[in-house]
C-alpha positions as CSV (number, residue, x, y, z in Angstrom):
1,X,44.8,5.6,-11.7
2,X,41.5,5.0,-9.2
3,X,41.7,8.9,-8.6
4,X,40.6,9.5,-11.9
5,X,37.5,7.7,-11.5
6,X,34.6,8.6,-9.6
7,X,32.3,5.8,-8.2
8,X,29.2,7.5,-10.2
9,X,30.9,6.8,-13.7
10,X,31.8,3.1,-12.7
11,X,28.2,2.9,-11.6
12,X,27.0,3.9,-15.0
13,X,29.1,1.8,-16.8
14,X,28.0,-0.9,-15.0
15,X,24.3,-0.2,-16.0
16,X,24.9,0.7,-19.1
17,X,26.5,-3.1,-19.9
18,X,23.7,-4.2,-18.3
19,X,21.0,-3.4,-20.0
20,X,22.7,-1.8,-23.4
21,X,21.1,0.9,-23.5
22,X,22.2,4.6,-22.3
23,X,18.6,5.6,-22.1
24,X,17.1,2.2,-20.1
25,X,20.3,3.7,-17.9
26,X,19.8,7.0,-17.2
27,X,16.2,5.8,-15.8
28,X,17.6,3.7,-13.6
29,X,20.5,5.8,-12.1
30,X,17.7,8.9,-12.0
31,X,20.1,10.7,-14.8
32,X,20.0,12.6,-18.0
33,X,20.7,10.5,-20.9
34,X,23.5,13.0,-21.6
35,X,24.7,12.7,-18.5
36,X,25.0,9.0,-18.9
37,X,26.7,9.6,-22.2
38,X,29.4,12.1,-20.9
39,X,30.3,9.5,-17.6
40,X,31.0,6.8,-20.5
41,X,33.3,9.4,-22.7
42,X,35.3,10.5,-19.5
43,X,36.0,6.4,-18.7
44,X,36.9,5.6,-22.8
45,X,38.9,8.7,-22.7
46,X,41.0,7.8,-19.2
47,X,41.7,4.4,-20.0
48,X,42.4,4.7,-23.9
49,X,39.3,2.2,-25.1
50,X,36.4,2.3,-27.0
51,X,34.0,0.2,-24.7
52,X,30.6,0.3,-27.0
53,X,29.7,0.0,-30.5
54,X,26.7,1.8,-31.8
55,X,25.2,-0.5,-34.5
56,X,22.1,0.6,-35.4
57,X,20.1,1.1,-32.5
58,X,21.9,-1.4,-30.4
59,X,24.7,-0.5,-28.1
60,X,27.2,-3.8,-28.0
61,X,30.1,-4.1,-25.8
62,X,33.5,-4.6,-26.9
63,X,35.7,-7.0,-25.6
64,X,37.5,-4.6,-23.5
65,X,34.1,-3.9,-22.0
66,X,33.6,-7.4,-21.3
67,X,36.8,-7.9,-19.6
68,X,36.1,-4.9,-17.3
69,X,32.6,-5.1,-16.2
70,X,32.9,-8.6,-13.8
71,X,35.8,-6.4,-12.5
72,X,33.6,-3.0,-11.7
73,X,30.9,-4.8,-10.7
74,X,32.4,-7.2,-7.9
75,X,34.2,-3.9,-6.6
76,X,31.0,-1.6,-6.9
77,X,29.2,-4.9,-4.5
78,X,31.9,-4.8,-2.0
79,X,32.2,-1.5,-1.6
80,X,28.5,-0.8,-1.0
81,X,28.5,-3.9,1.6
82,X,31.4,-1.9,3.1
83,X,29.3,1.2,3.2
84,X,26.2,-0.2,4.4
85,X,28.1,-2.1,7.4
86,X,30.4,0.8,8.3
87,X,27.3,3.3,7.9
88,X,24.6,4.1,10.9
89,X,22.6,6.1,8.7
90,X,20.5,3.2,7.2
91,X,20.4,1.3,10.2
92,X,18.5,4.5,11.8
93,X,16.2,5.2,9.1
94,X,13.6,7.0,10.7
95,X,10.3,9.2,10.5
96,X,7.1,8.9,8.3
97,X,7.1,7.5,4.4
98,X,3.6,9.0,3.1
99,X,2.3,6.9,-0.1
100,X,-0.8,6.6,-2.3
101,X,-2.1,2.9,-3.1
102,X,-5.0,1.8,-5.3
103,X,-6.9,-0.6,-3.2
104,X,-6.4,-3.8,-4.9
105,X,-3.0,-3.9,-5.9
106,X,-1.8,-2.4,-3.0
107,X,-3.1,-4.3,-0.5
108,X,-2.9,-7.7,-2.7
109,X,0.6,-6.7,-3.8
110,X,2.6,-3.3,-3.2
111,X,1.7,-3.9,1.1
112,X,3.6,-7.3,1.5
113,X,6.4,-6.1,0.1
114,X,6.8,-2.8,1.7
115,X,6.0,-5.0,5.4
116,X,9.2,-6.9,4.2
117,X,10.9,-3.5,3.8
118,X,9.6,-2.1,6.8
119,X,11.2,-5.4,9.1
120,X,14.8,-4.0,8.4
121,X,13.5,-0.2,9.7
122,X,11.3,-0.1,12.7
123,X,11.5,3.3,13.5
124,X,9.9,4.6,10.1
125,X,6.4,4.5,9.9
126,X,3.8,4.8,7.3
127,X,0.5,6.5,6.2
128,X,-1.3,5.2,3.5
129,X,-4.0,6.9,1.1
130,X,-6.1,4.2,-0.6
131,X,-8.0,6.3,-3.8
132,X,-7.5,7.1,-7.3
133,X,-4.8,9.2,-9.0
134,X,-6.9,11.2,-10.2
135,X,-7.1,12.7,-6.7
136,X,-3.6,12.0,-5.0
137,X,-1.7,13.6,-8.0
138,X,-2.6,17.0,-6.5
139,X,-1.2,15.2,-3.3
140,X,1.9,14.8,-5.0
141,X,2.7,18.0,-6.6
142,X,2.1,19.3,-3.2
143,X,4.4,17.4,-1.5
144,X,1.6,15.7,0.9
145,X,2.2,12.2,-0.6
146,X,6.0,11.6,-0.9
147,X,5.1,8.7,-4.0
148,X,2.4,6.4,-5.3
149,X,1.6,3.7,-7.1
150,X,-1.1,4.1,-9.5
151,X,-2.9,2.7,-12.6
152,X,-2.7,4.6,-15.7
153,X,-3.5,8.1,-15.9
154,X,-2.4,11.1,-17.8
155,X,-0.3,12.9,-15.4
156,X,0.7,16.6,-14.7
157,X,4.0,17.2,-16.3
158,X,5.5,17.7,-12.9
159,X,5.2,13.7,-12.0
160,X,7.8,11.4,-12.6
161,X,6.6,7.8,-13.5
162,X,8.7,4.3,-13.1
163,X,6.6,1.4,-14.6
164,X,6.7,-1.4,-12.1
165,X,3.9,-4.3,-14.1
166,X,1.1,-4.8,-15.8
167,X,-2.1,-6.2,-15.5
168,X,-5.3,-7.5,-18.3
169,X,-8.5,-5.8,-18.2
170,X,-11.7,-7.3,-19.1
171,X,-14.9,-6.0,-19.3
172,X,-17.4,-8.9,-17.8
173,X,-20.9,-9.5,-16.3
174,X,-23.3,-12.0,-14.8
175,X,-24.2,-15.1,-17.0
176,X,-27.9,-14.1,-15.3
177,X,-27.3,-10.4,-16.7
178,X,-26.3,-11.8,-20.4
179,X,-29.7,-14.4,-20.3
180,X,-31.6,-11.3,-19.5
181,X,-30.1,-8.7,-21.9
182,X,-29.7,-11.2,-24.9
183,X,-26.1,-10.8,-24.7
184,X,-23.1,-12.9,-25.2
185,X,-19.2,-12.5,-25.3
186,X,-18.9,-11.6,-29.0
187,X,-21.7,-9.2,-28.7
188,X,-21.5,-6.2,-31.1
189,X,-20.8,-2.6,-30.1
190,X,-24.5,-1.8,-30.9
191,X,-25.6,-4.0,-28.4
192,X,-23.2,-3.6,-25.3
193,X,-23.5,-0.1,-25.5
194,X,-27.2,-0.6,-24.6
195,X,-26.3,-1.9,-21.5
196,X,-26.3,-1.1,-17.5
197,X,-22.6,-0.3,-16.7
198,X,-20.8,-0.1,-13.8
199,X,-17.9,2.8,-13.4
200,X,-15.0,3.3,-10.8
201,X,-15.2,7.5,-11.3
202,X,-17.4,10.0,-13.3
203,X,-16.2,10.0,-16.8
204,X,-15.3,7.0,-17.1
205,X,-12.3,6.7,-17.9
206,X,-11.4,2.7,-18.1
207,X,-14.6,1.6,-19.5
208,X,-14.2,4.5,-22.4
209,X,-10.7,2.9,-22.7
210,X,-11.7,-0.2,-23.0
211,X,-14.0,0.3,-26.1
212,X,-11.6,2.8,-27.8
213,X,-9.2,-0.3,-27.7
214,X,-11.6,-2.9,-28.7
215,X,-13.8,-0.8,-31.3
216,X,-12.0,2.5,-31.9
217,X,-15.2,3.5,-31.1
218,X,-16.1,6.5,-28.0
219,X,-19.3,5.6,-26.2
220,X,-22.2,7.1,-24.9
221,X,-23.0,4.5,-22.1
222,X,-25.8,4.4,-18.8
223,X,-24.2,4.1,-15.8
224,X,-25.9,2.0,-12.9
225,X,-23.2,2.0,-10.7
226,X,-20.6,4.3,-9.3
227,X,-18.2,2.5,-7.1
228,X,-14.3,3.4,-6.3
229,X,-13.6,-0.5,-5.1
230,X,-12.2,-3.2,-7.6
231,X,-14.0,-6.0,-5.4
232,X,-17.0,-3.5,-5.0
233,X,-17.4,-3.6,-9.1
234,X,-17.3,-7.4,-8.9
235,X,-20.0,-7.9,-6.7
236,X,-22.1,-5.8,-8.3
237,X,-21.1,-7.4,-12.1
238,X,-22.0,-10.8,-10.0
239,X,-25.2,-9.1,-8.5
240,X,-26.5,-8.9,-12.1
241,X,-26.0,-4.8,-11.4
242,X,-24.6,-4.5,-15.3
243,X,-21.0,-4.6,-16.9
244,X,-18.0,-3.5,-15.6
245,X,-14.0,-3.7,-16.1
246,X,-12.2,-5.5,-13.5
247,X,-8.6,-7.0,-13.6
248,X,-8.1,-10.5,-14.8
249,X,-6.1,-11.7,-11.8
250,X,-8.7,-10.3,-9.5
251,X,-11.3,-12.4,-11.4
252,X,-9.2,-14.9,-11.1
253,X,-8.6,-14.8,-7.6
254,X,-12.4,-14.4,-6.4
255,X,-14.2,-16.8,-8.5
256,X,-15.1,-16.0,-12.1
257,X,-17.9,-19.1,-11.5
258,X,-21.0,-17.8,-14.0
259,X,-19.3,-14.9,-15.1
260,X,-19.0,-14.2,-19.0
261,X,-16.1,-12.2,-20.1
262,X,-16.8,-10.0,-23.6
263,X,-14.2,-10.4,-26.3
264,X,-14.9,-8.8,-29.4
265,X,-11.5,-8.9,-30.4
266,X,-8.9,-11.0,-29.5
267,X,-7.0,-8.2,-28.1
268,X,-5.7,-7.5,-24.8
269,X,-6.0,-4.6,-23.4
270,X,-3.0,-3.4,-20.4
271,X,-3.2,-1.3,-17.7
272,X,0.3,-0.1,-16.5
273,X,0.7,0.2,-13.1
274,X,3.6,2.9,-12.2
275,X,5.3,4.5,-9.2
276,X,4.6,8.1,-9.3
277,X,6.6,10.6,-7.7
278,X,7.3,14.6,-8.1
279,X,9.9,15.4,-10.5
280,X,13.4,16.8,-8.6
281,X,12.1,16.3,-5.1
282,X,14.7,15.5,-2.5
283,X,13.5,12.1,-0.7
284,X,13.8,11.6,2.5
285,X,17.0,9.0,3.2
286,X,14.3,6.3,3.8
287,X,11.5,7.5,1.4
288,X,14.3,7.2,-1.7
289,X,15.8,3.0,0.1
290,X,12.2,2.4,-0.4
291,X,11.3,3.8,-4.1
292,X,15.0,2.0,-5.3
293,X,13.9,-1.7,-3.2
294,X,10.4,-1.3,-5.1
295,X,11.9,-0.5,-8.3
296,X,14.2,-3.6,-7.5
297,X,11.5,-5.8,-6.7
298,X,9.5,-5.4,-9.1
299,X,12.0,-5.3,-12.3
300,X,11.9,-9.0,-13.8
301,X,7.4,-8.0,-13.6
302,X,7.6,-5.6,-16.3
């Protein structure tokens, strides 16, 4: 009966019990969520059993299901373990992984982990390009970057995203800057918008984020600062240079002594951090172990 089942339909079961969802699955495994869909027909059909329930918009698992996935799932593990040991071709991962990183997060975060990667493979190197989306998505599309991770952006309909975590935004400044500009953290829109502001990028784009989100209001703001450095746009908030957005963990981590965060509302507003990467491109062996032990890592963050 094995010879009727291919190892990429057990592996879709197995996600698909998982995480009860054909779509969450087909994102995973990198498929269509036809695809998915046909793979679980073609097992029901072989062995005679209905293995999910569609109720609503939940997919539950029958009991047969149940039974069966310990089963596929211990054999899918030793048979990869089999694979890997048996195989040279991971062992020798070589060449050059190319990747775009935002500065903060990716040396605070993304660059520890890929050194942890990078232990088991010492013949691949890397070259990192620390800078905004907004400029390595042309990098993508042209194949110069082989992925990155990024903050949010609106990206060209060529580029794949996988969300890896999020992070809080908050627009702060100096409790010196405040005294001075008679402002405080409930100030209205009227009055912040009167303010000295400090931007990553022309445009922008966060700060008009951040008062769409707050005020459902666009702004027409002054701009005293132009800096593409998280840490850069702290120093200058704690300068007294005017407001800016930073994230909350990065406030966190480098003092947030006399420093006044504005909350006009008691919302939070997100920024998604993703792994980007060019829609049907063929990884190298290495570049695609490294996107999947990312993706891995970083799954219980969302």
């Amino acid at each position: 009966m094995i010879e009727n089942f291919s190892i990429s339909s057990l592996r879709v079961f197995k996600n698909v019990y998982e995480h009860r969802s054909m779509s969450d699955a087909s994102k995973r495994l990198f498929m269509t969520q036809p695809g998915v869909s046909q793979h679980i027909k073609a097992i029901e059909e072989q062995l005679g059993l209905k293995l999910f329930d569609r109720i609503g918009k939940k997919l539950i698992p029958t009991n047969d299901a149940t039974q069966l996935y310990p089963q596929i799932k211990d054999g899918l593990a030793i048979l990869e373990k089999g694979l890997i040991e048996c195989s040279s071709k991971e062992r020798n991962f070589k060449g050059v992984i190319k990747i775009g990183l935002p500065i903060e997060i990716g040396n605070n975060l993304i660059l520890p982990k890929i050194a942890n990667w990078a232990k088991k493979y010492p013949k691949v190197y890397f070259e990192f390009n620390y800078d905004h989306i907004l400029r390595q998505a042309p990098l993508i599309v042209s194949g110069e970057l082989d992925f990155a991770i990024t903050d949010s952006y609106t990206y060209p309909k060529e580029i794949q995203t996988k969300n890896l975590l999020e992070e809080n935004l908050v627009l702060c400044m100096s409790k010196d800057y405040a005294k001075t500009h008679n402002l405080n953290a409930k100030s209205s829109f009227k009055e912040i918008v009167e303010a000295d502001f400090i931007r990553y990028l022309p445009g922008a784009p966060i700060l008009n984020q951040w008062f769409e989100f707050h005020f459902k209001k666009k702004s027409d703001l002054k701009f005293k600062v132009t800096l593409m450095d998280v840490q850069g746009v702290l120093n200058s908030i704690k300068l007294g240079m005017g407001i800016g957005v930073v994230p909350r963990h990065v406030l966190k981590q480098h003092g947030e002594k006399d420093i006044i965060i504005m909350r006009p509302t008691n919302r939070i507003l997100k920024n998604k951090i993703s792994l980007v990467y060019l829609k049907d491109r063929s990884h190298s062996p290495q570049a695609y172990n490294l996107i999947k032990d990312l993706l891995e890592v970083f799954k219980d963050r969302k």
